[in-house]
N, C-alpha and C positions, 0 to 999 in steps of 0.2 A: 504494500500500500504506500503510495507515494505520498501520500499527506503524514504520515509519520516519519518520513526521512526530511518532512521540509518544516524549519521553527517559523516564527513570526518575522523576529532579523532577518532574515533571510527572503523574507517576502518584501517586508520594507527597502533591502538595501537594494533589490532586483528594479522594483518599481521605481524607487530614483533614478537607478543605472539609466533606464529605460526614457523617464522623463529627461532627463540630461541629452542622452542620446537622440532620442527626436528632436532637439530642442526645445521644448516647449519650455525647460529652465535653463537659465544657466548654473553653470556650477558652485558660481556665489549664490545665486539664490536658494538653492536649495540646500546649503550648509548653514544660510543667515543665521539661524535661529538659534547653530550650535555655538556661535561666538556671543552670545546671550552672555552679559554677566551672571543674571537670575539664574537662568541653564547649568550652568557654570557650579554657583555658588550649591544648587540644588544636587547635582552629583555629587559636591564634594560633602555636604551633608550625610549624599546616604553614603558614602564610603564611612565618614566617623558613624553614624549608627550603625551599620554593620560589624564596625569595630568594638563599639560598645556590647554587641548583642553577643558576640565570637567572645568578649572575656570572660563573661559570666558576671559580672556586675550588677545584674538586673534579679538575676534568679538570686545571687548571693545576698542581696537586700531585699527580695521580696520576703522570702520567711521571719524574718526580723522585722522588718516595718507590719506587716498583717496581725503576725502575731498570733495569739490565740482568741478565736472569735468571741465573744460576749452574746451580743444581736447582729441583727443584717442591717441596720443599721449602721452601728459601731463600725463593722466592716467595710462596709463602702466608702466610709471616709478617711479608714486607716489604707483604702484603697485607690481613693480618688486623686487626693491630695500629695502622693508622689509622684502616683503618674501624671497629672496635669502638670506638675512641676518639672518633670521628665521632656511632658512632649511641649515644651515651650521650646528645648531645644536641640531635638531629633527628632525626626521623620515619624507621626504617630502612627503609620500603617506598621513599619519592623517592632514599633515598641509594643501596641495591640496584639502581635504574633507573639514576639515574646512573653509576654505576661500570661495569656490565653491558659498555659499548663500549670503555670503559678494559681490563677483563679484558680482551674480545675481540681487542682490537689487540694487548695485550702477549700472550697465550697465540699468537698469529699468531705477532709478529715471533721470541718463544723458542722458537715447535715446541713448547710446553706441550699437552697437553691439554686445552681449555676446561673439561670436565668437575673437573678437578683443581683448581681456582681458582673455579669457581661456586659450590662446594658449601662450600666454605669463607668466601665471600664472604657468602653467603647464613644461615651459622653467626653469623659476625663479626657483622654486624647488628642479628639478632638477642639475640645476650648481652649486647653493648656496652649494649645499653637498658635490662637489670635493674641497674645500675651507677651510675645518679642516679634522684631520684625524675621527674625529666620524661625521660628516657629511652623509658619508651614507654606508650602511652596506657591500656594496665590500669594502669601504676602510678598515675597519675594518678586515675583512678576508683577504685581500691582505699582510696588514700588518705584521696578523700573519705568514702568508706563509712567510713572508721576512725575519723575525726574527726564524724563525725555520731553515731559511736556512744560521740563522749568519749575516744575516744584522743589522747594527744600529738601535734602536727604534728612530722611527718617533715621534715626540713633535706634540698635538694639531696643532698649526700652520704652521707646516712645508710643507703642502702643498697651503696656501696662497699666495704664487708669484705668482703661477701657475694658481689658481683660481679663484683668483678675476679678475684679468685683461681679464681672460676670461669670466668671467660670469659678466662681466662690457660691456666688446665690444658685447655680447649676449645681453645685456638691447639697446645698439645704434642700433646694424642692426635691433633686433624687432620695434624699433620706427622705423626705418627705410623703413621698410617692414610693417607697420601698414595701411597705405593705399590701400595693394595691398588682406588684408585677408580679410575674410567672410564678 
C-alpha cells in the first residue's frame, strides 16, 4: 500500500517542488514564511519543551506538587496552578501529553475521576499561554503582525495583567464547576 510508504512531509515538500516548478511560486515565496521570526522563535520553543519533556522534570515534580489527594477539588488546583505556570512558557500541546499519565496514575491511586482532572488540565494549559508573550504560538505571530504594522514590541510580561487574573478566576469557577463534571 503506497499510502503507508508516503508521510505528510513528504506530500508537502513534493507539492512545493511542484509549485516552484511550474512556476506558479517562486522560490522566495514559498520559503517567506520560514524566515518568520515568530516561525523561528516557535520551533525553537518546541525544541526546549521537548527538552524539558526528555529530562523528566515534569513527571519528577508532578508527584510532589499533587501530592496526596484530599477532594477533587483540592486536586485540581494542586493541579492547575503549575501547569498554567508551566504552559506560560512551553508549548501547552507537549506539556498536556506529558502530564496526561501523571493525571492518570494520580486520579487511579485517589479514586478521582479522570474526567474531573482532564478537563481542567487541558483548561490550565491553555490560559497559562495568554500570560507571556511566548506563551503560545498566536501570540507570537500576532505580535509580529503588530510590529510590522508599527506597533511597540511587546516585553515577555506584558501581557500578565490580563492573564493571570484570568486564568486564576478559570482555576475558581473549574473548582467551582468540579462537582457538576464526568
Amino acid at each position: 500500500d503506497w499510502s503507508s510508504d508516503v508521510c505528510s512531509s513528504d506530500l508537502m515538500a513534493g507539492g512545493i517542488a511542484l509549485l516552484i516548478l511550474s512556476g506558479i511560486l517562486t522560490p522566495g515565496e514559498a520559503f517567506a514564511g520560514l524566515a518568520s521570526p515568530s516561525i523561528i522563535t516557535i520551533a525553537l520553543l518546541l525544541v526546549v519543551s521537548q527538552g524539558v519533556i526528555e529530562t523528566g522534570v515534569v513527571q519528577w515534580a508532578g508527584s510532589a506538587i499533587l501530592g496526596r489527594g484530599r477532594s477533587v477539588s483540592w486536586a485540581q488546583v494542586r493541579l492547575m496552578t503549575p501547569v498554567a505556570a508551566i504552559s506560560a512558557f512551553i508549548n501547552n500541546t507537549p506539556l498536556v501529553a506529558m502530564c496526561i499519565p501523571l493525571v492518570e496514575d494520580y486520579a487511579r491511586r485517589t479514586r478521582i475521576a479522570p474526567g474531573k482532572l482532564f478537563i481542567p488540565l487541558a483548561y490550565a494549559a491553555s490560559l497559562g499561554g495568554v500570560c507571556t508573550l511566548i506563551g503560545t504560538s498566536t501570540n507570537l505571530v500576532v505580535h509580529e503582525m503588530w510590529l510590522k504594522r508599527g506597533g511597540e514590541p511587546f516585553h515577555l510580561f506584558d501581557l500578565a495583567p490580563v492573564g493571570i487574573p484570568i486564568t486564576r478566576s478559570e482555576e475558581h469557577t473549574s473548582e467551582l464547576q468540579s462537582q457538576f463534571r464526568i
